[in-house]
Legacy VTK file of the C-alpha trace (Angstrom):
# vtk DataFile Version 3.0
C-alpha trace
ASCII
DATASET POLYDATA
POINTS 295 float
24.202 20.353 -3.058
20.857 20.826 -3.959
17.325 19.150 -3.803
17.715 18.291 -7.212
20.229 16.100 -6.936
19.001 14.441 -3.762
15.602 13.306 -6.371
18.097 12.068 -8.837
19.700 9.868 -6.048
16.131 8.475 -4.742
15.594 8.033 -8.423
18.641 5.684 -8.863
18.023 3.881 -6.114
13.764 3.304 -6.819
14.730 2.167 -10.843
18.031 0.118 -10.091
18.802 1.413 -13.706
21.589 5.108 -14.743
19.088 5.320 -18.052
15.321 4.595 -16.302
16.095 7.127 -13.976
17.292 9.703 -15.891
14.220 9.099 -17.704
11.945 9.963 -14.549
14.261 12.595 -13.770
13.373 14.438 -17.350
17.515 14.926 -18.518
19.968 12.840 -20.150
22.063 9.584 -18.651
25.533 11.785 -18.776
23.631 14.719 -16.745
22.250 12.524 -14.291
26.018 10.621 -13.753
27.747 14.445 -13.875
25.229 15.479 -10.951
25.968 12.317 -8.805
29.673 12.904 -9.546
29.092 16.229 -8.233
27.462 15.178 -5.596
30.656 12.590 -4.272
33.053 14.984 -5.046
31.281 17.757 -2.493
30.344 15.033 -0.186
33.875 13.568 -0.167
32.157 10.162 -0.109
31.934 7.160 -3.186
28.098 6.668 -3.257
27.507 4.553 -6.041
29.105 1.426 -7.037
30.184 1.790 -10.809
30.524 -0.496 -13.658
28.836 -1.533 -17.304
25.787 -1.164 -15.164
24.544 0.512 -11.634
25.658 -1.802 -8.977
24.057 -0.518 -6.266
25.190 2.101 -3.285
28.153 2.050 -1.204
27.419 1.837 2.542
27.978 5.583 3.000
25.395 5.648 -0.122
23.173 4.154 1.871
23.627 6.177 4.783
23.259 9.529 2.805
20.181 7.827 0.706
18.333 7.855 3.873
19.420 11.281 4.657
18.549 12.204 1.521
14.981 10.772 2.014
14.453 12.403 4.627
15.253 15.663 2.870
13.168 15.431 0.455
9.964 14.563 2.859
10.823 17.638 4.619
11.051 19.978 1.750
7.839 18.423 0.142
6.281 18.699 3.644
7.498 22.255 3.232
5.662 22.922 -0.109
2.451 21.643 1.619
2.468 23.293 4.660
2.989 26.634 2.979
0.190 25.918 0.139
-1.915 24.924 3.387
-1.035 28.361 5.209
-2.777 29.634 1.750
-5.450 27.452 2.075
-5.009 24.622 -0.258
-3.451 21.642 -0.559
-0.991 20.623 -3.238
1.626 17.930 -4.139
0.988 14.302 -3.718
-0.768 12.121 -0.905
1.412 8.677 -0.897
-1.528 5.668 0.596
0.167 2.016 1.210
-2.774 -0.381 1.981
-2.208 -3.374 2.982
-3.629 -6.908 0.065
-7.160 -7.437 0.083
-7.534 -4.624 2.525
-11.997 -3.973 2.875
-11.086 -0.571 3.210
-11.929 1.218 -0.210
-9.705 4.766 -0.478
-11.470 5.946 -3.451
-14.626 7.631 -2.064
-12.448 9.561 0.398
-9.899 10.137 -2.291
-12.805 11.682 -4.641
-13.801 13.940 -1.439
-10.101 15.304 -1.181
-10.089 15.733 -4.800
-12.862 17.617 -5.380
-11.965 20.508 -2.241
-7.865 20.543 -3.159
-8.601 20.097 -7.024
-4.480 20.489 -7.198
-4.019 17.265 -5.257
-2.340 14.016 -6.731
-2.738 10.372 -5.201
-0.205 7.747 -4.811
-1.203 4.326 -4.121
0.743 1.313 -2.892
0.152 -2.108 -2.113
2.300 -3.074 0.889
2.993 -5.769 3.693
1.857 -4.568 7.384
5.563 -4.536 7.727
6.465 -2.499 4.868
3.552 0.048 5.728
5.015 0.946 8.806
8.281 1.179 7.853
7.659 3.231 5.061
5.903 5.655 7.528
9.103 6.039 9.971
11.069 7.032 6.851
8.728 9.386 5.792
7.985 7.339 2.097
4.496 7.447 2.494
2.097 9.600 4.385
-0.507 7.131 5.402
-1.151 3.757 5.858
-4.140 1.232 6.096
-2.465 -1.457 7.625
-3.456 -3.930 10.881
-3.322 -2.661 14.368
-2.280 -5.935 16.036
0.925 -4.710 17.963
0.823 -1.261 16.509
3.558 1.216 18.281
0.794 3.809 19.689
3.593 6.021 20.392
4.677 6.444 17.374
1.740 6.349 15.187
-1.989 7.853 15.466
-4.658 5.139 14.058
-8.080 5.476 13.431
-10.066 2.124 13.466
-11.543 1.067 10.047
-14.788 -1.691 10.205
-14.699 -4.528 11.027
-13.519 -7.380 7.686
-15.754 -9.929 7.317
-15.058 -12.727 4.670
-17.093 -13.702 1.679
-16.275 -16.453 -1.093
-15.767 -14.651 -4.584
-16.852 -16.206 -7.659
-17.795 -16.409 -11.291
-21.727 -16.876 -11.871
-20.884 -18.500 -15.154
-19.124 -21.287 -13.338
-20.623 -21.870 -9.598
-24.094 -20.798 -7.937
-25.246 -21.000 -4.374
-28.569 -20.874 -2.937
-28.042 -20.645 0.985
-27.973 -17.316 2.749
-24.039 -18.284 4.204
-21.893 -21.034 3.222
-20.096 -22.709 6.209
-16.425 -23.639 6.436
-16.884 -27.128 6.215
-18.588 -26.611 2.479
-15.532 -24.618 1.632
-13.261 -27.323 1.618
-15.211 -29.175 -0.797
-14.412 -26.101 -3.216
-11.674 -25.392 -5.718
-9.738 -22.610 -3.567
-7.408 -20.139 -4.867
-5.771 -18.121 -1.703
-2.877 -15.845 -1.412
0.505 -17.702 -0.012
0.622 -18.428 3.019
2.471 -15.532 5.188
0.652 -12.920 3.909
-1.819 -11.516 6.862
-4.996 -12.064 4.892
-4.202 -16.118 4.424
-3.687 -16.694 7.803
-6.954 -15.232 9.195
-8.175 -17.518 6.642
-6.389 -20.508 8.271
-6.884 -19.477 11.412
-10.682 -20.064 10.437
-10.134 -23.380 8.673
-7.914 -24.816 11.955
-9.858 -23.734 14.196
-12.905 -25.929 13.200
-10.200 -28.391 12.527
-10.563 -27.871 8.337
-7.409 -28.111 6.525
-7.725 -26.810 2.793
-6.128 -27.818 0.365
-6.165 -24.563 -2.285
-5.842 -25.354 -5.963
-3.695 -22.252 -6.499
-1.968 -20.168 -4.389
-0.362 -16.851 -5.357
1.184 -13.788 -3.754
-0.590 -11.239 -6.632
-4.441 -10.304 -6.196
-4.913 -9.472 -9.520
-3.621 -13.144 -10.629
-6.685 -14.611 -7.903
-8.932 -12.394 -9.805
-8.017 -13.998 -13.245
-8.061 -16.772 -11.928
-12.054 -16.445 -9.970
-13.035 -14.912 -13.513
-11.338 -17.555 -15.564
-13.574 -20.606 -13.682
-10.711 -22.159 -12.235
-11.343 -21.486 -8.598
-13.310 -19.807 -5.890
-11.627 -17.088 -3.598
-11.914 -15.924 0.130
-11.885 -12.161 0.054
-13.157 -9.208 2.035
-16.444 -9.257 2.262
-17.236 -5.488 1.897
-14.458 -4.299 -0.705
-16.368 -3.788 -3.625
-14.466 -6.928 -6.011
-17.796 -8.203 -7.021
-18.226 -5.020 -8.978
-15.119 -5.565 -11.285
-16.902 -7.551 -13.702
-20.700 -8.218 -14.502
-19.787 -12.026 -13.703
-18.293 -11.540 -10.248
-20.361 -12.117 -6.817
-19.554 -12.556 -3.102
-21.312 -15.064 -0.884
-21.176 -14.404 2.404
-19.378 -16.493 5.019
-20.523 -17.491 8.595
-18.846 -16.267 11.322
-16.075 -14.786 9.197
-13.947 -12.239 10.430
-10.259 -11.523 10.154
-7.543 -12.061 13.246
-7.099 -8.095 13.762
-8.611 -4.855 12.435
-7.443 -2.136 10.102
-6.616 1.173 10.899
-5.669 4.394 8.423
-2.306 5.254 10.310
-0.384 8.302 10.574
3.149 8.996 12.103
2.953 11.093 14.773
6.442 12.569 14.976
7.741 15.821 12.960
7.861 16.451 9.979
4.601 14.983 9.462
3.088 16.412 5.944
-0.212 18.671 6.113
-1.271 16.232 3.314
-1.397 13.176 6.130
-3.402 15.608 8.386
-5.913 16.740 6.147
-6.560 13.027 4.911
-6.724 12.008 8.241
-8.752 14.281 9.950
-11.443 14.099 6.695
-11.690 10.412 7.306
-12.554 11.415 10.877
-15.020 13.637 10.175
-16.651 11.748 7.641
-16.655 8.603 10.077
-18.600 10.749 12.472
-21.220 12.231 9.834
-22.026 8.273 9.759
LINES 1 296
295 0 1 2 3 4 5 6 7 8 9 10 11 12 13 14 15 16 17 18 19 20 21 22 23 24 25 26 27 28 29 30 31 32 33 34 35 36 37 38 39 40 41 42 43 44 45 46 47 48 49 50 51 52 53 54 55 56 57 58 59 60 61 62 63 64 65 66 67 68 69 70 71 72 73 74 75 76 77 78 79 80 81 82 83 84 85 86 87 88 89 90 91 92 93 94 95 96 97 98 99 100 101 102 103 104 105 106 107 108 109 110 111 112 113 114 115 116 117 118 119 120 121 122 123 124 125 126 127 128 129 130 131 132 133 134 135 136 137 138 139 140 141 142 143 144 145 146 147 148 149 150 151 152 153 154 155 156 157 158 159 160 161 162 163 164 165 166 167 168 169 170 171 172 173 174 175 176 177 178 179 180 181 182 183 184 185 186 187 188 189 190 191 192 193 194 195 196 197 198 199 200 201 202 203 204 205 206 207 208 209 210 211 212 213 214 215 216 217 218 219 220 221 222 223 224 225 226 227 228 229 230 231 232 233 234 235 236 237 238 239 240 241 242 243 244 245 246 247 248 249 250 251 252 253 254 255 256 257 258 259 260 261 262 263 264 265 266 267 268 269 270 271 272 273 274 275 276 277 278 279 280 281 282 283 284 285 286 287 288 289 290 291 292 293 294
């Protein structure tokens, strides 16, 4: 067995598909299928379920694809920790952040970049649930998720600001002259709002039925990027973080502010705090922290 075909496993199991992840994996379909093989046969265990197609993992596939996870954290974790006994960092930082998160990673990204020039960046958008999740099995290093009910024993948080609410929109198609808009006004609005579920849309209705409001968006969707089309387009208005830069996508683009408009619970960058914990998480972390403090 070797760490090779441990990647080749994660591979299968991240593209579904023998071919696409062979592809990632830089070799050839029958190469990736002989090293699997190889794999069962020392394992003395079926792991994949075979036919025209992948059908996905046995049960004991599962079980070792966890294993196999967990592996692989650890030996990248290795990499890092011995290029940070040198004095640099190298390999890749993995970020989930939660939808419509006001917490922008890129200027503290650009700081990590420019003092371990070697680093790489891997961002994912991800449910609260999925964020911490991801961070017990070791699939991403850090997380920028919501604190509500946050396991302090098993993670380390730092609080992010506070996420106040403005109304995004398209000059070209709406204009407002008052310094706030109120809730009430927003109902008269064409809305567009992420589905309901999704921690964002219920601060958002938490706001509405509290006053006793009950919107009625135009269109709802699960996909930022589809709101954004949609703001840009004409067709709607959108309720999005006040302070997360979205305005600055397009020349067209502004954010009104909101009164009295503040999400349910706060962010937090979050960090497992349980071995092996990668020297990338730490170094991110503890840069956030110190640039927090310089303002």
């Amino acid at each position: 067995m070797d760490i090779k075909q441990l990647k080749f496993l994660i591979a299968l199991d991240e593209t579904r598909h023998f071919g696409q992840a062979a592809a990632r994996c830089n070799i050839t379909q029958p190469t990736l299928s002989m090293r699997l093989r190889n794999l069962e046969e020392e394992l003395d265990l079926p792991l994949v379920n075979r036919g025209q197609r992948f059908e996905g993992f046995t049960a004991p596939g599962e079980r070792v694809l966890a294993w196999a996870r967990t592996v692989l954290a650890a030996y990248d974790g290795l990499q890092a920790e011995a290029a940070a006994c040198r004095g640099n960092l190298v390999g890749t930082l993995r970020l989930g952040v939660v939808p419509l998160s006001s917490f922008d990673p890129l200027p503290l990204l650009r700081r990590l970049h420019e003092i371990h020039p070697e680093l790489n960046f891997e961002l994912s958008s991800l449910s609260s649930e999925q964020i911490l999740e991801q961070l017990a099995s070791n699939r991403i290093d850090l997380g920028v998720s919501y604190l509500e009910r946050l396991d302090t024993e098993r993670f380390d948080s730092l609080e992010l600001a506070e996420t106040r609410m403005g109304l995004l929109y398209d000059q070209r198609h709406f204009n407002f002259d008052e310094p706030a808009l109120g809730w009430a006004q927003l109902i008269e609005m064409p809305l567009g709002l992420l589905t309901s579920g999704m921690h964002f849309r219920q601060s958002i209705d938490y706001n509405f039925h509290s006053r006793g409001l009950h919107p009625r968006p135009l269109l709802q969707t699960d996909a930022v990027h589809q709101l954004l089309q949609a703001v840009h387009g004409g067709l709607c208005c959108a309720i999005m973080p006040l302070d997360g830069g979205l305005e600055t996508l397009t020349e067209h683009l502004r954010l009104h502010p909101i009164e009295d408009a503040r999400t349910l619970a706060g962010l937090g960058l979050i960090m497992r705090r349980s071995a092996p914990r990668s020297a990338l998480a730490e170094a991110c972390f503890a840069l956030y922290q110190k640039l927090r403090e310089e303002h």
